[in-house]
C-alpha positions as CSV (number, residue, x, y, z in Angstrom):
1,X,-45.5,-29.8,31.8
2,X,-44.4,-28.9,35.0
3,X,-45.6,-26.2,37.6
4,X,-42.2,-24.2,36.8
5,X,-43.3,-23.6,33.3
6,X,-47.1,-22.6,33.8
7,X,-45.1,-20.1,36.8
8,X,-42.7,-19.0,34.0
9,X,-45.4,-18.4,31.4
10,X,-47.6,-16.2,34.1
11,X,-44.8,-14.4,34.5
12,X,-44.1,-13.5,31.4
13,X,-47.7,-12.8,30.5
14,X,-48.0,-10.2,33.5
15,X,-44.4,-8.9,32.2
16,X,-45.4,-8.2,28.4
17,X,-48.5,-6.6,29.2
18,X,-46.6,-4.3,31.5
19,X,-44.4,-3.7,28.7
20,X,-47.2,-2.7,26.1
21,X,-48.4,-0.3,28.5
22,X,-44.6,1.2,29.1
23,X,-44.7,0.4,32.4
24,X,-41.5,0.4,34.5
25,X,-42.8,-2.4,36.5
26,X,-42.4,-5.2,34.0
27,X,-39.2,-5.4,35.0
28,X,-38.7,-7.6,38.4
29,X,-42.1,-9.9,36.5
30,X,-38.9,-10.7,33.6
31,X,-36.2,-11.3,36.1
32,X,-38.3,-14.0,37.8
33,X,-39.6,-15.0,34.8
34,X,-36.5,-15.3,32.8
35,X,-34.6,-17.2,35.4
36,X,-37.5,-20.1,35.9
37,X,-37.4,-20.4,31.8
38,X,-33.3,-21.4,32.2
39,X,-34.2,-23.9,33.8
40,X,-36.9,-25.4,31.6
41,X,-35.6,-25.2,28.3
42,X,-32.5,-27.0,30.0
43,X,-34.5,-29.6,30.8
44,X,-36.2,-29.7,26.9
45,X,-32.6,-29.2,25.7
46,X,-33.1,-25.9,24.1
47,X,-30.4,-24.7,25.0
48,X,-30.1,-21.3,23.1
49,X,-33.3,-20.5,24.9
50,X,-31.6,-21.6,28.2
51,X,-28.5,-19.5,27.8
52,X,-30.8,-16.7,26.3
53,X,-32.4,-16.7,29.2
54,X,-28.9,-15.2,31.3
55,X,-28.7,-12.6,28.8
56,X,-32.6,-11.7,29.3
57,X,-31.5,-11.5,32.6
58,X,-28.4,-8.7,32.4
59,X,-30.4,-6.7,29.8
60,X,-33.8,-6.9,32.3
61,X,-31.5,-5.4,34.9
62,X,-30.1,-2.9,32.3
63,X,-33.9,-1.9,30.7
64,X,-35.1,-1.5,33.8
65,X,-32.3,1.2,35.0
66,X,-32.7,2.7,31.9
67,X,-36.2,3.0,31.2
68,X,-36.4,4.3,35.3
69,X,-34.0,7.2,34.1
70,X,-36.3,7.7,31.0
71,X,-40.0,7.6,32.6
72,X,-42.2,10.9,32.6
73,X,-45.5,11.3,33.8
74,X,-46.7,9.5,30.7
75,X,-44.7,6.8,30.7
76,X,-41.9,5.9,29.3
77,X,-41.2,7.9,26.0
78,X,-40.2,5.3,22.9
79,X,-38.9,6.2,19.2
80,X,-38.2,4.7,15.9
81,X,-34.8,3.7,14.5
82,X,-33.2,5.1,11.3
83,X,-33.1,3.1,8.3
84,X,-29.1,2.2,8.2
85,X,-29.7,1.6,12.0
86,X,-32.6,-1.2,10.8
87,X,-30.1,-2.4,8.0
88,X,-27.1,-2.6,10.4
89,X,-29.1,-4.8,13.4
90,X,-30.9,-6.8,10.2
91,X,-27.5,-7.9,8.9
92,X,-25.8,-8.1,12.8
93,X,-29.0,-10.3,13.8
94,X,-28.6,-12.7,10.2
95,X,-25.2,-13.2,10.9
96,X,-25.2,-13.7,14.9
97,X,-27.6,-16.1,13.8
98,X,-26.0,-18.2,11.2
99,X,-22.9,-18.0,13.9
100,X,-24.6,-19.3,16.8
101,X,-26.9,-22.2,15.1
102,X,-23.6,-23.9,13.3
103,X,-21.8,-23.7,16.3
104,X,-25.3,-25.4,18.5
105,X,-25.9,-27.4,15.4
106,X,-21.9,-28.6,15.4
107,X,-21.0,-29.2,19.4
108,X,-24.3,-30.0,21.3
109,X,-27.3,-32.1,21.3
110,X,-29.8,-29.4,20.8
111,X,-32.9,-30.3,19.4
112,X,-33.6,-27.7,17.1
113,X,-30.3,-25.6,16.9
114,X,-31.2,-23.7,13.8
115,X,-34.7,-22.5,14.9
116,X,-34.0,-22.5,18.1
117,X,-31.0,-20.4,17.3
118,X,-33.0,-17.8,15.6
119,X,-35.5,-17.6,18.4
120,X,-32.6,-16.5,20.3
121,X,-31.1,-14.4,18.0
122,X,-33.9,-12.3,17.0
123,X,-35.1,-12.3,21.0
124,X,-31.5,-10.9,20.9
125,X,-32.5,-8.0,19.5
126,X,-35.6,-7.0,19.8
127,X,-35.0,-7.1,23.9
128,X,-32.0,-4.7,23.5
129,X,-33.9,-2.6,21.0
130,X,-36.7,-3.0,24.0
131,X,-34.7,-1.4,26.1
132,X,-33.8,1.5,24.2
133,X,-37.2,2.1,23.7
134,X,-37.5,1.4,20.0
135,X,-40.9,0.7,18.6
136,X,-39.0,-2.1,15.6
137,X,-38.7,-4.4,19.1
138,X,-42.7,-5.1,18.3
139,X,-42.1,-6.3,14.9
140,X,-39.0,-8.7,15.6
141,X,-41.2,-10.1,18.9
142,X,-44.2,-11.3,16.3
143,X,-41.7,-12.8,14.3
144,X,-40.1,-14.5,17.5
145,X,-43.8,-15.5,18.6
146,X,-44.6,-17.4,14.9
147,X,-41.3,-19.3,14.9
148,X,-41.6,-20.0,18.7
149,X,-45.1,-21.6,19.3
150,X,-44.4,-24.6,16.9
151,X,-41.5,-25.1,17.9
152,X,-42.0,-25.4,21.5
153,X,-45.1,-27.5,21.0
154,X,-43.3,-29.9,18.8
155,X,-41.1,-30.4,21.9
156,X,-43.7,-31.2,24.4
157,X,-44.2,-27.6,26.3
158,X,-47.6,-26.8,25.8
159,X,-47.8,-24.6,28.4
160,X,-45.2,-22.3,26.7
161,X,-46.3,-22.8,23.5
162,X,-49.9,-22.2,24.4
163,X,-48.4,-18.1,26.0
164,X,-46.4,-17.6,23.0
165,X,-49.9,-17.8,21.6
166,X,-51.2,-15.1,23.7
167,X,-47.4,-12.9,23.5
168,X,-48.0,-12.8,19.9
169,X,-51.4,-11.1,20.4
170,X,-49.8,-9.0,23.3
171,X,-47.4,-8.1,21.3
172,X,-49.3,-6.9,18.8
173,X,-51.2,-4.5,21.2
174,X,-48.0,-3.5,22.1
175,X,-46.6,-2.8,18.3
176,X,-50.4,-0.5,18.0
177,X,-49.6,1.1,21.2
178,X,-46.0,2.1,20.8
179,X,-47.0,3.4,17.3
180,X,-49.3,5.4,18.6
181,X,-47.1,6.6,21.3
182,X,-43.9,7.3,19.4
183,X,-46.5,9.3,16.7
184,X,-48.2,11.5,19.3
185,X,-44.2,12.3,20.3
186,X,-43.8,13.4,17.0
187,X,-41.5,10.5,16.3
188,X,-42.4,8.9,12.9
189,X,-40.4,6.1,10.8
């Protein structure tokens, strides 16, 4: 483990608590964070997480306009999708997926390009659906936490493992907290 990572994982701890609370300010905590995590999944040859990590970076710098032009006194406001939009990113995230984990399975070394694939894949998702303020980015980050903390522990990086441990608990806050927020808007499922 080096001192990158347990910077990286603080980072990111500070960032998604920010998050659950809709605060603006996660933002320059997931730029940091995001760019110390390239380079230590290249180094555990992950290397969906690695390139993840660039697009993490553009859509950080995207959310973070967007959720400025979006904030109120309260916060910043967050919704539910529609059902055919669910069924549309559910089908776009299976086959991005399936796309991306032959293609890391066929031409590199990865170590775990079909799980490692749908880590990035479904991380994909739920931080664009992050940034447009969707409550469903909660759901897709548990399911990202569960397939992540195995796998990163089975590849030696305890220390990451170890905060997707305490994400998926964060995350979970953040799931009962953007409920609540998104019902007190009067947006409901």
């Amino acid at each position: 483990m080096s001192y990158l990572e347990w910077i990286a994982a603080a980072l990111v701890l500070i960032n998604v608590a920010l998050v659950a609370l809709r605060s603006v300010w996660n933002y320059p905590f997931a730029l940091v964070a995001v760019t110390l995590y390239a380079f230590v999944f290249f180094e555990a040859k992950l290397y969906s997480d690695m390139l993840l990590q660039g697009f993490f970076f553009a859509l950080n710098l995207y959310g973070w306009a967007a959720w400025m032009r979006a904030r109120d006194e309260s916060g910043v406001p967050v919704r539910w999708m529609s059902g055919s939009a669910r069924r549309g990113w559910a089908l776009a995230t299976i086959a991005a997926w399936a796309g991306w984990s032959f293609a890391m399975d066929r031409h590199t070394d990865a170590a775990a390009p079909w799980i490692d694939g749908a880590i990035a894949m479904l991380s994909i998702t739920a931080q664009w659906l992050l940034a447009r303020r969707r409550v469903e980015s909660w759901f897709l980050w548990i399911l990202v936490d569960l397939i992540a903390i195995p796998l990163f522990a089975s590849r030696g990086l305890y220390a990451t493992s170890a905060v997707y441990v305490v994400l998926l608990g964060l995350s979970i806050d953040g799931l009962v907290q953007w409920r609540r927020a998104a019902a007190t808007d009067g947006m409901t499922p």
